[in-house]
C-alpha positions as CSV (number, residue, x, y, z in Angstrom):
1,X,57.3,3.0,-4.2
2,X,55.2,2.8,-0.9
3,X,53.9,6.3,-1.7
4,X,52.4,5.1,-5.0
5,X,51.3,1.6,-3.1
6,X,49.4,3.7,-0.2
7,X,47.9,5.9,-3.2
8,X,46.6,2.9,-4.7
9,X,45.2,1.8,-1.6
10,X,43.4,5.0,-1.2
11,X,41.8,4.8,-4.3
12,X,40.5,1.4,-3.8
13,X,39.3,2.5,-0.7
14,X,37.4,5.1,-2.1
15,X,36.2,3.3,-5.0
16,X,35.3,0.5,-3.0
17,X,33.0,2.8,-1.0
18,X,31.7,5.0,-3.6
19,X,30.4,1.4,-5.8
20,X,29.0,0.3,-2.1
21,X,26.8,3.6,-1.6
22,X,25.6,3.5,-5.4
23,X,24.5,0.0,-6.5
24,X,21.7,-0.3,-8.9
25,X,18.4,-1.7,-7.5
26,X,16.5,-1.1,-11.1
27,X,15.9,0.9,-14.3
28,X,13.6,3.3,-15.2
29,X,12.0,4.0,-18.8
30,X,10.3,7.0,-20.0
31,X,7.3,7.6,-21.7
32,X,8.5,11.2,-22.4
33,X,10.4,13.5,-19.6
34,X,10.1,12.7,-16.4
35,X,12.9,13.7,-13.5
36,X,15.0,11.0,-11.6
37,X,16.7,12.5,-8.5
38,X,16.3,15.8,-9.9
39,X,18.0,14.9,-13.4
40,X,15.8,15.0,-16.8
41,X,15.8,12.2,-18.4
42,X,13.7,11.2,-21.6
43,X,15.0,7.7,-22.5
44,X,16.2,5.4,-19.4
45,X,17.9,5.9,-16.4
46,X,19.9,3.5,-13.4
47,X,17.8,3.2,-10.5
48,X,19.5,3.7,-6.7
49,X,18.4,2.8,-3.4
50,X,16.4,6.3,-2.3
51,X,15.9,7.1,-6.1
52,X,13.2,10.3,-6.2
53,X,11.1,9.7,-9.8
54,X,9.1,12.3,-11.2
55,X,6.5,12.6,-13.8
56,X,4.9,15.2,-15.6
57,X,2.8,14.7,-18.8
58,X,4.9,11.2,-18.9
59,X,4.8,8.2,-17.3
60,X,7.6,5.8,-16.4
61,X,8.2,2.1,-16.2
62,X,10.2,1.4,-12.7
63,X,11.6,-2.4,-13.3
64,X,13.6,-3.7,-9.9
65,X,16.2,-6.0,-10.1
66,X,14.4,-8.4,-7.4
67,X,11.4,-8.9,-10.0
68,X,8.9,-5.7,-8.7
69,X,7.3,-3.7,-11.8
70,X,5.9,-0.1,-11.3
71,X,4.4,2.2,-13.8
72,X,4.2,5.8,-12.2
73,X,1.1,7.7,-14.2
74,X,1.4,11.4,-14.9
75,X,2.0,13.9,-12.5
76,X,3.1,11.4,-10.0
77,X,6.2,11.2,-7.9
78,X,7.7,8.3,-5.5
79,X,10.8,7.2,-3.9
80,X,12.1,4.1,-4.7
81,X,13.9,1.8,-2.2
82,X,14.7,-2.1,-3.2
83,X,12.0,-3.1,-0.7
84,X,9.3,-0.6,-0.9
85,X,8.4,2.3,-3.0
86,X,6.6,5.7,-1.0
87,X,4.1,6.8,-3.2
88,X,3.9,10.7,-2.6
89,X,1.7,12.2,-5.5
90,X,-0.6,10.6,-8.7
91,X,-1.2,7.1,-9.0
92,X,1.1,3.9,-9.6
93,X,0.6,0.5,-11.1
94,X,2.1,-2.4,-9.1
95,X,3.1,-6.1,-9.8
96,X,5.8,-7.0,-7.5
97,X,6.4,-10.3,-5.2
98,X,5.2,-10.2,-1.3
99,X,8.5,-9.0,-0.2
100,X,7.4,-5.5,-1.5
101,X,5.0,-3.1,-0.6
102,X,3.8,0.1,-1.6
103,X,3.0,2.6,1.0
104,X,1.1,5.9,0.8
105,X,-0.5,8.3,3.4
106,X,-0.3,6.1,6.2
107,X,-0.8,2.7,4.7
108,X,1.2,-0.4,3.3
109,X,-0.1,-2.1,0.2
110,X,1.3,-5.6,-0.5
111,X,0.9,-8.1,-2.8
112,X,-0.6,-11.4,-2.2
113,X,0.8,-13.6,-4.7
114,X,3.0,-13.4,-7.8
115,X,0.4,-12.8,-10.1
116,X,-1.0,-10.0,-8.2
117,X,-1.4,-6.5,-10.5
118,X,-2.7,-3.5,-9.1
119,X,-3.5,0.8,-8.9
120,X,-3.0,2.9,-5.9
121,X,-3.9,6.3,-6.3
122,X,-3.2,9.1,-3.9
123,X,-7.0,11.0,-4.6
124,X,-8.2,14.5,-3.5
125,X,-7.7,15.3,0.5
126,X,-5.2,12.3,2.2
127,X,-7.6,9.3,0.5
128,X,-6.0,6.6,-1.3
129,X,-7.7,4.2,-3.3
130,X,-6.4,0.4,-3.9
131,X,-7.9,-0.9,-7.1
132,X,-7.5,-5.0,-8.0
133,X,-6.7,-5.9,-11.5
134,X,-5.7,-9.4,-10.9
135,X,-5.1,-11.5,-7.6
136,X,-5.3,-9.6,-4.6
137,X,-3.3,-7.5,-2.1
138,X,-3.3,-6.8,1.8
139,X,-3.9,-3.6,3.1
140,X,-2.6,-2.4,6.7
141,X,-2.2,0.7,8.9
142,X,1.2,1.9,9.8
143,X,0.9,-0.4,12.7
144,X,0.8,-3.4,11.3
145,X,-2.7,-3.8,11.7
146,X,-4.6,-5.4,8.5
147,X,-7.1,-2.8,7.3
148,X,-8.2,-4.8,3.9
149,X,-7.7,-7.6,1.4
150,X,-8.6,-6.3,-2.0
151,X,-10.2,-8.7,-4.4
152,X,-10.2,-8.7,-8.3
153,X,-12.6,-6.1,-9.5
154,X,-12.4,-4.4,-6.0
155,X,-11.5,-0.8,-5.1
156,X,-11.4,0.4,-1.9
157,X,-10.3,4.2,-0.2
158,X,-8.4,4.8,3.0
159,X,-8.4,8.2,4.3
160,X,-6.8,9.0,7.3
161,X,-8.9,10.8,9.9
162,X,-7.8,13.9,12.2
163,X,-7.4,12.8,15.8
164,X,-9.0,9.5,15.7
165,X,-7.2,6.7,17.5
166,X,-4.8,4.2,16.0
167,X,-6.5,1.3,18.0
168,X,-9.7,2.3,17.3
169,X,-12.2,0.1,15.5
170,X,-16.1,0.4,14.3
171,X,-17.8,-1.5,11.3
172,X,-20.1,-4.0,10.1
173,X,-18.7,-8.0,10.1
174,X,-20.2,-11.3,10.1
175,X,-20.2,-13.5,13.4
176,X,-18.6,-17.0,13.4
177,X,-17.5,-19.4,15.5
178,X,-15.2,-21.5,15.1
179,X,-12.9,-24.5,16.9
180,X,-14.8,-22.4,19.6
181,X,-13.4,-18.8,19.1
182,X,-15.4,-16.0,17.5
183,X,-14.6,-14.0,14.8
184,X,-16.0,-11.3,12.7
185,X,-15.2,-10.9,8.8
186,X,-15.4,-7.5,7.6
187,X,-16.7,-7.2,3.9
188,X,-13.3,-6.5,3.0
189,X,-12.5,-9.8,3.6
190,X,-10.5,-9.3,6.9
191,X,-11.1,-12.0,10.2
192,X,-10.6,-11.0,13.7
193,X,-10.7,-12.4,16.6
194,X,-13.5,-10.9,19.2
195,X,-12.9,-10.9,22.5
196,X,-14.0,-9.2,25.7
197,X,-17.8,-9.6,25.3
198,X,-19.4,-12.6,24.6
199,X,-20.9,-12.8,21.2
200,X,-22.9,-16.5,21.2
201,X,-26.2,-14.6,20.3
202,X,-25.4,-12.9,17.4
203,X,-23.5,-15.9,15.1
204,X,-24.3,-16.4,11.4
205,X,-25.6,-12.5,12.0
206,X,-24.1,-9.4,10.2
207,X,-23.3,-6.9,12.9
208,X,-22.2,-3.5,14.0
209,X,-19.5,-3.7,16.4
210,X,-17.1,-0.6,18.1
211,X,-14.2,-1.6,20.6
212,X,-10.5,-1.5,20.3
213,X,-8.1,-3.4,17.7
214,X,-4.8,-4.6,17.7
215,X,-2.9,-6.9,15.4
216,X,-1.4,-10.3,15.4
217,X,-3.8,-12.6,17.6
218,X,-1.9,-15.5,17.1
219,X,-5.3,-17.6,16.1
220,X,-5.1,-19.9,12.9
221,X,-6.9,-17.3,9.7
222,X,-6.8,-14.1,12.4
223,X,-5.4,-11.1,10.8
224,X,-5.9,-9.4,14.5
225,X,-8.2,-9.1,17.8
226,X,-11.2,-6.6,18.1
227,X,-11.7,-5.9,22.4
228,X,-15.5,-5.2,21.8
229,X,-17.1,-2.3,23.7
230,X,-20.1,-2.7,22.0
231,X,-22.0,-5.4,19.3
232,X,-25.5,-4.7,17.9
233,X,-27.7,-6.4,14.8
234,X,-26.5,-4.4,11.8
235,X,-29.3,-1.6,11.3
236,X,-29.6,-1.4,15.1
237,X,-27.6,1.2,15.4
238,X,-27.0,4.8,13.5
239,X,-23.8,4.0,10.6
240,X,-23.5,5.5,7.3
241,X,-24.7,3.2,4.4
242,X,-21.7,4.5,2.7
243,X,-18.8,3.9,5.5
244,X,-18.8,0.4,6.6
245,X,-15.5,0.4,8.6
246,X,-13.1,2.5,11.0
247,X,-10.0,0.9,11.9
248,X,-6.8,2.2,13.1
249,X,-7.6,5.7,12.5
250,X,-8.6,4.9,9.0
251,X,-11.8,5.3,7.4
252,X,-13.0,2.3,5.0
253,X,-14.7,2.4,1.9
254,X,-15.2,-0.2,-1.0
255,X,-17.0,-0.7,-4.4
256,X,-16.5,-2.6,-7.5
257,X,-14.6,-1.2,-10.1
258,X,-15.6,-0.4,-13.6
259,X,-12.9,0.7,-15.2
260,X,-9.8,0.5,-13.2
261,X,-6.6,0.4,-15.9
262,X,-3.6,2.7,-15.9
263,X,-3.6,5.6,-18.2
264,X,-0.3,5.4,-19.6
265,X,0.1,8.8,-21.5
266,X,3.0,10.0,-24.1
267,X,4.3,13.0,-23.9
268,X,7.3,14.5,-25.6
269,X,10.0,16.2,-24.8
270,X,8.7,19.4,-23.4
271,X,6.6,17.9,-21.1
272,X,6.4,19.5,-18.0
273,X,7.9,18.2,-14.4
274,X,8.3,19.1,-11.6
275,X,10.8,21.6,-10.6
């Protein structure tokens, strides 16, 4: 009898851990084969904390128990956690609460508000693009520090660059001053503080400015502080009309969007995956 009662407790035990280390975060649905952790699956599939989804001429519907939505594209593959979802191939649609981001090659995308819908695409080279469909969504570096706030209609590309520093900072921004601090908004609708030059003469004025960045200033609407090295009228100094901004090792690009809507193909059940 106490043979078959520690037996019992054993198996508890080991159920007990087994249902700990495999709860469900979420479901995923397929638009024709895709892989999830390395098994095929053509119908639906239980979703696990450190789940690896793969597509191939499919896509896939990725619905989270704590209210996220993803659609994965074709040819696209991420790993799902209940939190966050690392975006390593193709392109993803997202509409998830603010308690989860997206990241990809260095960045964090995360939702703004509830009714926030949105692409990220992992493009040629280590770019990604962040594409609006509805409310907006806040863009930072690795390191916290906030790189963008994409608009409706907006889409704007990171790419990471070779060597360059992760507090570095150079673009174009408006001067203001207010409650007697300075800031400068970017175009992609990010305000820092300025500090260590004084930049009384250039308010109301668009300008270019190069220093050092870091986030969380502290001041009320500040998304970070810019230690200026250098701040000149904007055309007073040598910048590409296409690159407005270089922060935190990231170079910044944005443009309205035409046509920005997830391609959501078929596929049937020889579609190819990935291996």
């Amino acid at each position: 009898m106490f043979k078959k009662l520690q037996v019992a407790a054993v198996l508890m035990c080991l159920l007990s851990y087994a249902a700990a280390g495999t709860v469900s975060i979420g479901t995923a649905s397929a638009r024709g084969v895709i892989r999830v952790d390395s098994y095929v699956v053509n119908s639906n599939a239980t979703l696990f904390d450190g789940s690896v989804v793969e597509t191939g001429q499919a896509t896939a519907d990725l619905r989270l128990n704590k209210g996220a939505e993803i659609t994965l594209s074709s040819s696209s593959r991420g790993i799902l956690y209940k939190d966050h979802l690392v975006l390593q191939q193709g392109k993803s649609e997202l509409a998830a609460p603010s308690t989860f981001e997206l990241q990809a090659n260095g960045i964090r995308v995360i939702p703004n508000g509830l009714n926030s819908r949105g692409v990220v695409s992992i493009v040629s080279g280590n770019t990604v693009e962040v594409a609006s469909l509805s409310g907006s969504f806040g863009v930072t570096s690795e390191n916290g520090v906030m790189l963008a706030n994409v608009r409706p209609g907006r889409v704007v590309s990171f790419a990471m660059q070779q060597g360059a520093s992760p507090t570095e900072f150079y673009g174009v921004g408006l001067v203001t001053l207010e409650n007697g601090t300075y800031y400068l908004t970017t175009d992609e609708n990010v305000k820092y503080v300025i500090t260590c030059k004084d930049p009384h003469g250039f308010v109301g004025d668009k300008v270019v400015v190069s220093g050092t960045i870091q986030g969380g200033s502290g001041q009320p609407g500040s998304t970070g502080t810019i230690c200026v090295k250098s701040i000149d009228i904007n055309g007073g100094t040598q910048m590409s009309k296409r690159t407005k901004l270089l922060i935190a090792g990231l170079l910044i690009g944005g443009a309205a969007a035409a046509a920005i809507a997830l391609a959501r193909g078929g596929g049937g059940g020889k579609a190819a995956v990935s291996p």
